[in-house]
One Martini backbone bead per residue (centre of mass of N, CA, C, O) as a GRO file, in nm:
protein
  119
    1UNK     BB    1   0.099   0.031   0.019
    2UNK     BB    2   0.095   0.359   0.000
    3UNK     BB    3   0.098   0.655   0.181
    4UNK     BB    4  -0.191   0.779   0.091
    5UNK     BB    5  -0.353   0.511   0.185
    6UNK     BB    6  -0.229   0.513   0.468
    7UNK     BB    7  -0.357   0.763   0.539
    8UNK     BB    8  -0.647   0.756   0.463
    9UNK     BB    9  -0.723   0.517   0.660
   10UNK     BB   10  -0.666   0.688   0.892
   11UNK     BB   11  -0.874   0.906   0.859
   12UNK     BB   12  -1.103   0.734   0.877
   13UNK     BB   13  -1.101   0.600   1.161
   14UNK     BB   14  -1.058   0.903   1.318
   15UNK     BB   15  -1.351   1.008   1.189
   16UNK     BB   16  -1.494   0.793   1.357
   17UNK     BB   17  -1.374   0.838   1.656
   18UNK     BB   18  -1.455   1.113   1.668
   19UNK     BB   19  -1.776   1.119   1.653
   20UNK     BB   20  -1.793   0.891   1.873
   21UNK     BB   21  -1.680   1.117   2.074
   22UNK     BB   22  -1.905   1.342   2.059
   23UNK     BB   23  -2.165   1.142   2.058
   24UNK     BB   24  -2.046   1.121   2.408
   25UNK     BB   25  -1.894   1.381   2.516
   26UNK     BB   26  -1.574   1.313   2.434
   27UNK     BB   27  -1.349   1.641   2.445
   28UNK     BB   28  -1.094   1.561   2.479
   29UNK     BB   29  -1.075   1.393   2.276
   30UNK     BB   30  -1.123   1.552   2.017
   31UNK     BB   31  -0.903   1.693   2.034
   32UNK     BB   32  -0.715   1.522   1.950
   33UNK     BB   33  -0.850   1.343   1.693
   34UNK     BB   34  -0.873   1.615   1.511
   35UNK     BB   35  -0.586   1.655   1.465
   36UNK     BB   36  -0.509   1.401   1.330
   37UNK     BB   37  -0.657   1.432   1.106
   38UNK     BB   38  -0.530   1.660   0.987
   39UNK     BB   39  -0.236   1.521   0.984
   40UNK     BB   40  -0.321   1.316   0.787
   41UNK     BB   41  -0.376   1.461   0.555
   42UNK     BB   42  -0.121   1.612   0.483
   43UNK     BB   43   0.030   1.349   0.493
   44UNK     BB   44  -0.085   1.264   0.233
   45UNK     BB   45  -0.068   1.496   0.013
   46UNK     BB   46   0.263   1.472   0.051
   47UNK     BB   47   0.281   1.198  -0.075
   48UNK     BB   48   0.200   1.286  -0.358
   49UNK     BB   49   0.523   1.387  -0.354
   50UNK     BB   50   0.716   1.260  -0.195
   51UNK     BB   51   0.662   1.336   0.136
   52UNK     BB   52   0.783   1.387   0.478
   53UNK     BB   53   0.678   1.468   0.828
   54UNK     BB   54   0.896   1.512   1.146
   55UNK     BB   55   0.710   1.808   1.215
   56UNK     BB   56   0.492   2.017   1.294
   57UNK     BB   57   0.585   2.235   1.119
   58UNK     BB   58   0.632   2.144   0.865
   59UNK     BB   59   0.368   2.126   0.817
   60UNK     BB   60   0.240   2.408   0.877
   61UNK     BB   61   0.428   2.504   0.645
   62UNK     BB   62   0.277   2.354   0.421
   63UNK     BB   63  -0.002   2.476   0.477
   64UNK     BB   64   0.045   2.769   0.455
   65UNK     BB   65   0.141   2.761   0.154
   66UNK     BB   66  -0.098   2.529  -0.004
   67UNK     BB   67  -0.341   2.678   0.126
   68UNK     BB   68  -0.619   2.845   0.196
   69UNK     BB   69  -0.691   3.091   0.432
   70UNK     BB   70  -0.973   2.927   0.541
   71UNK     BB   71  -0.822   2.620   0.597
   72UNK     BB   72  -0.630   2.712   0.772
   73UNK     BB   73  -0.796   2.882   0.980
   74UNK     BB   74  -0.955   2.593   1.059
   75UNK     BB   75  -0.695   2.418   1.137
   76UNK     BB   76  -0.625   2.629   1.373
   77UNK     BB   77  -0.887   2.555   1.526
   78UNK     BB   78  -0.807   2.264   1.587
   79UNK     BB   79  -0.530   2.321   1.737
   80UNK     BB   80  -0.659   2.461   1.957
   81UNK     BB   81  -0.847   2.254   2.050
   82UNK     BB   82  -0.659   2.082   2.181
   83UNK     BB   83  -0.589   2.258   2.437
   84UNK     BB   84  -0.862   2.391   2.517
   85UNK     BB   85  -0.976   2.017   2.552
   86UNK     BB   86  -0.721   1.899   2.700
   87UNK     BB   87  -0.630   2.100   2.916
   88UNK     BB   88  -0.882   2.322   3.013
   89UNK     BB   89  -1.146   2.122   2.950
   90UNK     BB   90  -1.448   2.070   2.921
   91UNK     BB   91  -1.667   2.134   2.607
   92UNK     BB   92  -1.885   2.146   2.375
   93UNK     BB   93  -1.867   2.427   2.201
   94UNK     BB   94  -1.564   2.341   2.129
   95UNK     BB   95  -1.653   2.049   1.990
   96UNK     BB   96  -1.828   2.198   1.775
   97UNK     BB   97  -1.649   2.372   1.645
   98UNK     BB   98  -1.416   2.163   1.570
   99UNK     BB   99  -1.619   1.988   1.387
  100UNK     BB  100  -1.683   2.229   1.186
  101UNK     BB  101  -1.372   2.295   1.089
  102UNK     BB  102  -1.358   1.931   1.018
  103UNK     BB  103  -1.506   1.937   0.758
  104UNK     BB  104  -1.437   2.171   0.607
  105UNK     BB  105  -1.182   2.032   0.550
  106UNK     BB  106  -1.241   1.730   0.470
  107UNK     BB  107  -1.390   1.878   0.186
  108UNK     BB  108  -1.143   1.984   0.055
  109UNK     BB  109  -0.976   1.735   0.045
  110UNK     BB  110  -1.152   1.541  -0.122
  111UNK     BB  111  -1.140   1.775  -0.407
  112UNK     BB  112  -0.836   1.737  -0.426
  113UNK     BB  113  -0.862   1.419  -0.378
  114UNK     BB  114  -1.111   1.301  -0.562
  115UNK     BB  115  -1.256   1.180  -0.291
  116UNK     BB  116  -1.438   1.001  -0.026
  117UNK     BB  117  -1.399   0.929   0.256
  118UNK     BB  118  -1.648   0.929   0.393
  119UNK     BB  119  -1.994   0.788   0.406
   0.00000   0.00000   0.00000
């Protein structure tokens, strides 16, 4: 298997169990395995290009690089809600901020990968 398709294997994963800890309100989870999401993406991406990112830095630089300014910024906002529910403590209204922000990025990568992610 290529390194996009393993890529894409974990974002589905990550997606179901994203879900299933929001519908549980399971909020810092969410803040978690969100960001993962967004993180698998990029190196899903990453892979088509035979590229391998070993820093959340280098990530941050290319999607900064590559990514409309709309999608960075949500992009920033879902990796924000990791500290704000993972660190500050359970909030309902910010996990549910933070999967609106990640449908809308994974809305785009769909479009760029030209395939369906999620069922």
């Amino acid at each position: 298997m290529g390194e996009y398709e393993k890529h894409i294997r974990m974002v589905r994963e990550k997606m179901e169990a994203v879900r299933s800890a929001f519908e549980k309100e399971q909020h810092t989870v969410v803040g978690d395995l969100a960001t993962k999401v967004v993180e698998q993406l990029i190196e899903a991406d990453a892979a088509k290009k035979n590229m391998h990112f070993g820093t959340h830095l280098e990530r941050h630089q290319f999607s900064g690089d590559r990514y409309p300014k709309e999608i960075n910024a949500a992009m920033k906002k879902v990796w924000f809600a990791y500290g704000d529910l993972g660190y500050d403590g359970i909030n309902g209204e910010r996990a549910k901020r933070a999967m609106k922000s990640l449908d809308k990025i994974l809305k785009y990568f769909e479009k760029i990968f030209g395939e369906q992610i999620e069922e």
